[in-house]
C-alpha positions, 0 to 999 in steps of 0.5 A: 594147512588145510591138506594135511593127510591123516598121517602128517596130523598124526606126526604134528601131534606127536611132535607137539607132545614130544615138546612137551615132554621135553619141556616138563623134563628138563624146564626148555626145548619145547620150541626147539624140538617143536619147531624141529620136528614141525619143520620136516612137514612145513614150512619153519615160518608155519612151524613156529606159528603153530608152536608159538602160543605153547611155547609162550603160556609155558614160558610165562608159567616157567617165568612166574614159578619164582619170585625173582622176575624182577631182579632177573629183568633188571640184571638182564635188561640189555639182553631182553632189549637186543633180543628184541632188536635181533628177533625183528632185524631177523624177521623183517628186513633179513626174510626172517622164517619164509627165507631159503636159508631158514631150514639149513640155519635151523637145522645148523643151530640144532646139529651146535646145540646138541654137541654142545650138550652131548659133549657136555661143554660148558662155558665160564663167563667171568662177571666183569664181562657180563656187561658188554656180553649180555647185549652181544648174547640178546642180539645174537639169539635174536637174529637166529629167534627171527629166521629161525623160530628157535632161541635156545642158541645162544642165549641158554649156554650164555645163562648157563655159564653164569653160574646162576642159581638153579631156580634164578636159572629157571627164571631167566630163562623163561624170561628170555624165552617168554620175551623172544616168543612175544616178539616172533609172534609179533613178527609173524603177524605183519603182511602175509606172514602166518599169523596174519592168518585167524586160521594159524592162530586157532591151530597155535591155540589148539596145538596148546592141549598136546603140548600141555598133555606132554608137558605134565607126562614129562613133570611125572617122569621127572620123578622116575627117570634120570635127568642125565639119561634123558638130556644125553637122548635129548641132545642125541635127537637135536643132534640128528634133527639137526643132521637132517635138516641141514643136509635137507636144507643144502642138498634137496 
């Protein structure tokens, strides 16, 4: 990490502001995009520990912005459970991050997300199959959170269909990101994983300041630009990001 040229500094600071961004915009993305983009630079094992303490305070900021943490966790109490469960199975006993296949994985969970959303297809889950699908979901988005540093798949589409309240939605939401990035981090402290290193962790805590930076530069575009506009452009760069990474990740 210590041989970075000026330019791929310049790149990290402008990915880590560009997620943050993302984040004041549209309340997620912002260990989507950082991870992402971070990845074409290093490794994703490295790219998630740089994004992981921006990505945890401004989760926990999302998650305290309404009163309803606790009916959220009750409600959803077997998603957070599997969520963890999938997040270790997927970073310890698969090769989680430093696997071969975690840049193709990522590079496929981010080309799905952005057609998802390009495509604007939405799902309806009815509620009498909330029970068994909500630990199937957290499972799920926890083996991609472990070997791919990512948890937006498919965990927000999943809250997404239940036709929750705006702000129930915004909680949930951060209180399944917040959840997910406590775990990875924890998955990325053992043996020689990166944040083993004291090194990583100054550089996640550094990467904090851009990414807040970004995060209130997208909290005052929020008040100017279409949200529309600005989660088609989005989903678009997902779309591509995703693209490349697969094609890198199969074919380089």
């Amino acid at each position: 990490m210590s041989d970075w040229s000026l330019l791929t500094l310049i790149f990290i600071a402008f990915a880590l502001v560009l997620a943050g961004v993302v984040k004041g915009v549209i309340a997620m993305g912002l260990p989507t995009i950082g991870v992402g983009l971070l990845s074409i630079v290093m490794p994703p094992s490295h790219a998630a520990a740089m994004i992981i303490v921006p990505a945890t305070v401004t989760n926990v900021l999302q998650l305290f912005s309404g009163p309803r943490i606790l009916p959220n966790a009750k409600r959803f109490w077997t998603l957070l459970l599997t969520l963890m469960a999938g997040t270790l199975i997927g970073g310890y006993w698969l090769g989680g991050l430093s696997s071969h296949w975690a840049p193709p994985l990522l590079g496929l969970t981010l080309s799905v997300y952005g057609v998802l959303g390009l495509r604007s297809i939405h799902f309806h889950t009815p509620s009498a199959w909330e029970g068994w699908l909500s630990p199937v979901i957290g499972l799920a988005a926890g083996f991609l959170t472990g070997t791919t540093g990512v948890t937006v798949m498919p965990s927000a589409p999943y809250l997404q269909s239940l036709a929750l309240e705006r702000e129930d939605l915004i909680q949930a939401l951060g209180l399944t990101f917040t959840v997910a990035n406590f775990t990875l981090a924890f998955a990325l402290t053992g043996g020689d994983a990166p944040l083993a290193d004291p090194h990583a962790v100054m550089l996640s805590l550094i990467a904090l300041v851009p990414a807040l930076i970004g995060m209130e530069v997208g909290r005052r575009m929020r008040l100017t630009f279409s949200p529309a506009t600005f989660k088609t452009c989005f989903f678009a760069g997902l779309l591509g990001l995703g693209a490349f990474m697969l094609a890198r990740g199969l074919f380089v």
